[in-house]
Backbone bond lengths (Angstrom), bond angles and torsions (degrees), N, CA, C in turn:
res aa  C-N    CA-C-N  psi(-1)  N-CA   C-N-CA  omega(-1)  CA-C   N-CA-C  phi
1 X - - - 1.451 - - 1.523 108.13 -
2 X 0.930 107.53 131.59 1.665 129.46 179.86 1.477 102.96 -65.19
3 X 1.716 117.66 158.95 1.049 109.94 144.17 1.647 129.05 -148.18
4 X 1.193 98.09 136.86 1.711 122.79 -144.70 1.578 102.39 -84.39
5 X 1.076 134.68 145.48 1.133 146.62 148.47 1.487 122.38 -28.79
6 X 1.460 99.75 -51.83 1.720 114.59 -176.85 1.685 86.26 -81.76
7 X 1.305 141.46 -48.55 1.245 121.13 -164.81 1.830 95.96 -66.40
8 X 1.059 146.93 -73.31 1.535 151.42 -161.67 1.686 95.29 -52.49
9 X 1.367 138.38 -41.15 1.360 125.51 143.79 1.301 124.02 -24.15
10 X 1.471 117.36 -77.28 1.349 118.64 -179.25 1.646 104.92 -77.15
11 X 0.967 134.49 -1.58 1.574 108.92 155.36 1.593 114.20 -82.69
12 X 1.044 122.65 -40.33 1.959 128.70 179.26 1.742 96.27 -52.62
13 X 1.752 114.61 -50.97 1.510 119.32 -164.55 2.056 102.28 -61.89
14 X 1.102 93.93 -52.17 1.888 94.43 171.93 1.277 123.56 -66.47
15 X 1.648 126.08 -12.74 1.474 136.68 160.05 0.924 115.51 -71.20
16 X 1.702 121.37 -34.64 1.590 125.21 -176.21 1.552 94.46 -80.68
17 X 0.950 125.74 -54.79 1.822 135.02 -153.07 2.039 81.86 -71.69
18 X 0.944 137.25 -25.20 1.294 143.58 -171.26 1.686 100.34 -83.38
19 X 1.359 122.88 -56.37 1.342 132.45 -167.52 1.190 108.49 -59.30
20 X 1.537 106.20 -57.06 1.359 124.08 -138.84 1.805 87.76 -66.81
21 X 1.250 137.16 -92.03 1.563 128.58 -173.51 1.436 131.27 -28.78
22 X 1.773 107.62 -25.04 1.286 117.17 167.53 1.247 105.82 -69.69
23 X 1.841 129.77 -43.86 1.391 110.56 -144.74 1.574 96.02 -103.73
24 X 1.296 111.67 -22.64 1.889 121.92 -151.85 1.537 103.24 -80.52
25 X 1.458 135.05 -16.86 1.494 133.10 148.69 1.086 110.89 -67.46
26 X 1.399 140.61 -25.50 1.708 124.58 -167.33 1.849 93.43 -88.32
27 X 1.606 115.54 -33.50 0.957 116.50 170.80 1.901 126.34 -45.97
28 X 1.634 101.74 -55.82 1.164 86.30 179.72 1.720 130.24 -93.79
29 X 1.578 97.59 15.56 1.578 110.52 179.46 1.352 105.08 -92.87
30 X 1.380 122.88 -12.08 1.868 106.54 -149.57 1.195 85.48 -81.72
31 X 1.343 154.20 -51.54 1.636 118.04 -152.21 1.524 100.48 -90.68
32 X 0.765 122.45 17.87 2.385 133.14 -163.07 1.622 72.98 -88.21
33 X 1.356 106.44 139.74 1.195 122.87 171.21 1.757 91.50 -95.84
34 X 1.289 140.33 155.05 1.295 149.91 -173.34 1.620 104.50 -136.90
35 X 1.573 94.19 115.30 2.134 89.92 171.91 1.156 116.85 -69.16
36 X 1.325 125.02 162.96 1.456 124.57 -171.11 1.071 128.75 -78.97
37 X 1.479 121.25 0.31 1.306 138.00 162.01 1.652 106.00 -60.16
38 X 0.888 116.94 -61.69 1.675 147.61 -178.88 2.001 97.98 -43.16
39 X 1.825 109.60 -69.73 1.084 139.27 165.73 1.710 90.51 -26.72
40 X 1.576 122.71 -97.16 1.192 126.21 -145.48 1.770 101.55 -69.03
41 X 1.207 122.59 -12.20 1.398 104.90 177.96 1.383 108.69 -85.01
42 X 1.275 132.93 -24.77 1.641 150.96 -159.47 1.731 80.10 -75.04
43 X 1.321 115.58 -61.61 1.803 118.91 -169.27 1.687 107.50 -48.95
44 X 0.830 136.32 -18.44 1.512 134.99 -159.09 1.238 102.19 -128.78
45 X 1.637 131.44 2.26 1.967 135.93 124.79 0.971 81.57 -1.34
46 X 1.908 92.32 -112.29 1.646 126.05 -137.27 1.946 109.98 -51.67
47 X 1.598 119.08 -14.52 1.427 86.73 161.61 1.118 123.00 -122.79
48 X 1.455 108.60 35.47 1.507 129.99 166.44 1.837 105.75 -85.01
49 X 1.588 111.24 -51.07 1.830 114.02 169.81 1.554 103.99 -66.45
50 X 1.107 131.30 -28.64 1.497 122.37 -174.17 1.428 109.22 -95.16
51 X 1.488 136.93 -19.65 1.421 135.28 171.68 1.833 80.01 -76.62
52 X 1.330 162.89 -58.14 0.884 139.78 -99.82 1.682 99.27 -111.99
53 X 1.320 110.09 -33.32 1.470 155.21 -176.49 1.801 95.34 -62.56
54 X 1.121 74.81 -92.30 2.374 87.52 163.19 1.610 104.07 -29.99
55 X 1.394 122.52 -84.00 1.476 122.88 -169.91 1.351 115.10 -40.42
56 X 1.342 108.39 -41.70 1.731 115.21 -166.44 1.199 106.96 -67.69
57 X 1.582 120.57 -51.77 1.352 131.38 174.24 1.551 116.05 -52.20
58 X 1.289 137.89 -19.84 1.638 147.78 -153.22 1.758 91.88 -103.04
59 X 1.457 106.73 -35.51 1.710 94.59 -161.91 1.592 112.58 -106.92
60 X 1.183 157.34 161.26 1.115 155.92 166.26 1.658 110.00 -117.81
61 X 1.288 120.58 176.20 1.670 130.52 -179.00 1.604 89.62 -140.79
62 X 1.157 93.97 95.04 1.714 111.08 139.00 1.398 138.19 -100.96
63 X 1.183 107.34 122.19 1.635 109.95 -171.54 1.935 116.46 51.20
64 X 1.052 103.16 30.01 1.657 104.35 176.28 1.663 88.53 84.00
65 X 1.318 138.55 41.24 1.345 122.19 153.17 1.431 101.86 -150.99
66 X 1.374 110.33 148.60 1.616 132.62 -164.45 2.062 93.16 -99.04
67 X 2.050 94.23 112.71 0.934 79.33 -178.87 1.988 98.68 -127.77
68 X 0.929 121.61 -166.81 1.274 118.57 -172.29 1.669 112.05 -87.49
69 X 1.612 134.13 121.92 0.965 126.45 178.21 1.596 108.60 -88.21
70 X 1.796 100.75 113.88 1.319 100.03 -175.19 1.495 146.05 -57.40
71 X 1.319 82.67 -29.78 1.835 91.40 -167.33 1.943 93.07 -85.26
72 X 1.529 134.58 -35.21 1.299 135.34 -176.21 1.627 89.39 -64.62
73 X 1.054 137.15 -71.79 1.258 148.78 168.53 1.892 92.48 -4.33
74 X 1.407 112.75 -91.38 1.371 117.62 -149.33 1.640 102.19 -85.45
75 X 1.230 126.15 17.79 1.566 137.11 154.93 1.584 97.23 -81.28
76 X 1.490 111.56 -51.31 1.063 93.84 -146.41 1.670 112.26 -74.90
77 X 1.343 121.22 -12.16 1.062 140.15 175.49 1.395 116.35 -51.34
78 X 1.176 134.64 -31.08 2.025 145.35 173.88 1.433 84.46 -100.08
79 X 1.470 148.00 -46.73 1.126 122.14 -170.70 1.783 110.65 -52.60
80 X 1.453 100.92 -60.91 1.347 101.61 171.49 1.183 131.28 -16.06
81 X 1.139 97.80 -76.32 2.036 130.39 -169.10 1.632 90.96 -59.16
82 X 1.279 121.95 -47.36 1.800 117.08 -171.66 1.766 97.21 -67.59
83 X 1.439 136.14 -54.95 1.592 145.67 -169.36 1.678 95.60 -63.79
84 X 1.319 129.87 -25.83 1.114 106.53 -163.91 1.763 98.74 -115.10
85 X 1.386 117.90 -4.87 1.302 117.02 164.62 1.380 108.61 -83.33
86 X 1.347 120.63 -55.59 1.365 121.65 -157.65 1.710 114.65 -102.55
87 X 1.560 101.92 -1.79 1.524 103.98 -166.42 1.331 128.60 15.09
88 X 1.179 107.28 64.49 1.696 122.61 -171.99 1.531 95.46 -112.20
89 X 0.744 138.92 174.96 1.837 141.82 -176.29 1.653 93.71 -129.89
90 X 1.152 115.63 -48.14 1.451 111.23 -178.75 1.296 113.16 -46.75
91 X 1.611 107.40 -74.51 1.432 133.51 -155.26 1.852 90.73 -55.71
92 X 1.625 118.32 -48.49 1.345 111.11 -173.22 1.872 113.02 -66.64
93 X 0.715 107.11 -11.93 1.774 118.66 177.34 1.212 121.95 -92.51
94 X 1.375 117.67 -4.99 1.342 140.17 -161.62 1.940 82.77 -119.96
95 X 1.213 111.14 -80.07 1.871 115.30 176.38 1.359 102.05 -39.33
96 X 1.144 140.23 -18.91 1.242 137.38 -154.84 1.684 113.23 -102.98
97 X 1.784 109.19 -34.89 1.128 119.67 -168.40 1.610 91.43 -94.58
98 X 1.440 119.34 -61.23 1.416 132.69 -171.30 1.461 97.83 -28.97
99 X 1.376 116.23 -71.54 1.259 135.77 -166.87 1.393 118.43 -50.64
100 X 1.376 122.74 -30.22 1.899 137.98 -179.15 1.384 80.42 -82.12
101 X 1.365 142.20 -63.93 1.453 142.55 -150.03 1.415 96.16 -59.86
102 X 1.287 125.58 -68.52 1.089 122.65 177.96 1.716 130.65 -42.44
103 X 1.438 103.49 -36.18 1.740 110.27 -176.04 1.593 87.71 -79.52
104 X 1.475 133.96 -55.92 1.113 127.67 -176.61 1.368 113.26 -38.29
105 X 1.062 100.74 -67.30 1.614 108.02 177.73 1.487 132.09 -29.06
106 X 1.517 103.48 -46.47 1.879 126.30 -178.75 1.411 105.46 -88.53
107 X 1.474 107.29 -49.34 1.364 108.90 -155.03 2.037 119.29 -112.13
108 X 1.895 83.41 15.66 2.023 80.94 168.25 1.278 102.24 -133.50
């Protein structure tokens, strides 16, 4: 595959259209002083997208019924136990991948 001028265009144009909503709110908040009302609800985001992320991944829809996806299921079980011993984000993302690789590996 070649690469085109117009293609390296439209990859920079979908990086900007990509950036720009991620970066252009932190832009116009950083000097905004924020009350702490504001503060403590913003904190309880990130494990509101990651409880939500987790759940979605655990269940499947078969035939119009919600059933348990096994192998995410019993990964996620050492992921747990590692995030809530060591609360490291790494180390649990690391238990998390290792651990699917491994069930994948034996058990598909």
């Amino acid at each position: 595959m070649t690469t085109s001028l117009s293609m390296i265009l439209l990859m920079l144009g979908c990086a900007l259209v990509t950036w720009i909503p991620r970066v252009f709110p932190f832009m116009l908040v950083r000097n905004v002083k924020m009350p702490n009302i504001v503060l403590k609800w913003l904190a309880y985001i990130p494990v509101c997208i990651l409880s939500a992320l987790v759940l979605e991944s655990l269940f499947r829809v078969e035939h119009n019924f919600v059933t348990l996806d096994f192998l995410n299921f019993i990964a996620f079980i050492p992921t747990l136990l590692v995030a809530i011993w060591t609360k490291s984000l790494s180390k649990t993302v690391v238990t998390g991948v290792v651990t699917m690789a491994i069930l994948r590996f034996f058990l598909h």
